[in-house]
N, C-alpha and C positions, 0 to 999 in steps of 0.2 A: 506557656500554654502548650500543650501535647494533643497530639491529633492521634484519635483511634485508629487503628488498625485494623482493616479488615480482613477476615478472613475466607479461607478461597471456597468456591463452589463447592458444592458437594461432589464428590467423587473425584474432583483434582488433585493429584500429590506434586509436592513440593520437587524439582529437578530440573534436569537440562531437558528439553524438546527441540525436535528442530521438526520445518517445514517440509510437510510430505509433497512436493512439486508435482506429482501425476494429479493430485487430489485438490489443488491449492487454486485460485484463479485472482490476478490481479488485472484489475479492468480499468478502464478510464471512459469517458463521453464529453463530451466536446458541440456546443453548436456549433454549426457549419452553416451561414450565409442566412444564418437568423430565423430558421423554417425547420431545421433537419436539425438530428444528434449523428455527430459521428461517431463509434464504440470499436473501441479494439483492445487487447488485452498483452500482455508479455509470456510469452513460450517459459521463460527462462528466470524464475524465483527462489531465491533461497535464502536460509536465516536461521536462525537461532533463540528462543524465547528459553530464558530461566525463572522460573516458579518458584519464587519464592515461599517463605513460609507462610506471610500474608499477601495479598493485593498488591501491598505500596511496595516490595521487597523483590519485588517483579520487576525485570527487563526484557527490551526483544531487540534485534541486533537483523535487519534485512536486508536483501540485495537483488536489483533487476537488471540484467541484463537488456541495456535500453535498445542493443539490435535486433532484438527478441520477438518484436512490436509485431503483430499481427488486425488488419484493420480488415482481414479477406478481400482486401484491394492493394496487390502485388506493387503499382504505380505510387499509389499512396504511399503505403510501408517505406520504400523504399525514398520517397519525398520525408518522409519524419524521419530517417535516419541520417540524411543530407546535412551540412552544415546549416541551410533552411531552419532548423528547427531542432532535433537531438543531437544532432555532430556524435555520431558513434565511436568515430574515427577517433575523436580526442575527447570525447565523453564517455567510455564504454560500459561503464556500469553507476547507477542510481543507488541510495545508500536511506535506512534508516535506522537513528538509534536514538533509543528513548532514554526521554531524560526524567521522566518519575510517571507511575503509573497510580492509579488513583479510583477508587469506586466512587459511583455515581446513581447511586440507587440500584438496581440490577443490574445497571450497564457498567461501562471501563470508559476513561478520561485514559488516552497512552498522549502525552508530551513529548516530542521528542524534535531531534536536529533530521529535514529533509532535506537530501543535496542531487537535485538534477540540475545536466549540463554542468558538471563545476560549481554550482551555485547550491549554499546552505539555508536553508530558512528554517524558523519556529513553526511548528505544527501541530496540531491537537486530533488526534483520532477520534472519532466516538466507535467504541467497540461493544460487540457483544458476544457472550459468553453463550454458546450454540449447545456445548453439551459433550461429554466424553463416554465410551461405549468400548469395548472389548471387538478387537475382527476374530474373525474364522481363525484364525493361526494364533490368538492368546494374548497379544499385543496390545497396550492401549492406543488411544485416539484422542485425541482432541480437538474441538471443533470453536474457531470464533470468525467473526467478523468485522469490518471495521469503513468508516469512510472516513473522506475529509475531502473539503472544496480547497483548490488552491486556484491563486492568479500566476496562468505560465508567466506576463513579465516579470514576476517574482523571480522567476529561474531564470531570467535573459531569454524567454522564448519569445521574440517579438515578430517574428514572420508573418505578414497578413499583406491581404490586398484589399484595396474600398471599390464596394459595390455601387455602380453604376445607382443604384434606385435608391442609395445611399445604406449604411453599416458597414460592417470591415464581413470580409470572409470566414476567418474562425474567431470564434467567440474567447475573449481571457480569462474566460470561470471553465474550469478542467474539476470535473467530480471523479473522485477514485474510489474504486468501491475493490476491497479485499473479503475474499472466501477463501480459508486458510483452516489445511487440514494440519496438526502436529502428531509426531509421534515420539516417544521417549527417544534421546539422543543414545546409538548402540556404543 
């Protein structure tokens, strides 16, 4: 039994793109003490997505800089880069690579291997295809998006404290949400 192949958006061509990082934003959110979302994102992203000639023939190859973290709370940051919790020191970069990418009605299924802290897990993106446009200088664009929940103990992030009026301090559901500009690889 053979599975269709889909074919790419309109106006997408088949090539190497990489991540345009001024234009790109990977984010994360986190409860904090069961009332609040903490939200901070990574300075420092970069990758690789090749375009296949259809959909399923598509890979993306990423990388974060986990000392990167920016939460606008200098004390914090600086607490999630600690053995606490990222260990940059002997963790220093975060990795994804897909392992088959797949349409899903107008949206993207990206499968792939996610390894923070030293730690690989299976993960399912839900993406979306944003849209691709010509800049001012001739160049193409291309625009998608993507999330996925993960459980930090998955990753060995088990750092927490238990609240007095009882739950733990940070919550183990971590939502990542990717805004990701591409431009043809020069």
């Amino acid at each position: 039994m053979s599975t269709a192949l889909t074919a790419l958006p309109q106006g997408v061509t088949a090539g190497e793109w990489v991540i345009d990082a001024a234009h790109t934003e990977a984010a994360f959110s986190v409860r904090h003490m069961g009332v609040s979302r903490v939200r901070g994102s990574f300075n420092d992203v970069s990758g690789e997505i090749t375009i296949g000639e259809t959909i399923e023939e598509s890979s993306v190859v990423a990388e974060i800089q986990a000392a990167s973290v920016n939460t606008r709370n200098e004390g914090r940051d600086e607490h999630l880069r600690s053995a606490d919790f990222f260990d940059t020191d002997q963790f220093p970069v975060w990795t994804f690579k897909s392992t088959s990418v797949r349409a899903d009605g107008e949206d993207l299924e990206i499968d792939g291997d996610l390894t923070i802290h030293g730690v690989t897990q299976p993960v399912t993106l839900s993406a979306e295809f944003i849209g691709v446009t010509v800049n001012p200088y001739g160049t193409s664009a291309l625009g998608m998006s993507a999330t996925v929940e993960i459980s930090r103990k998955d990753f060995g992030l088990t750092w927490n404290v238990a609240l007095e009026a009882g739950g733990m301090m940070v919550s183990d559901k971590v939502k990542i949400e990717l805004d990701v500009q591409l431009n043809p690889k020069a």
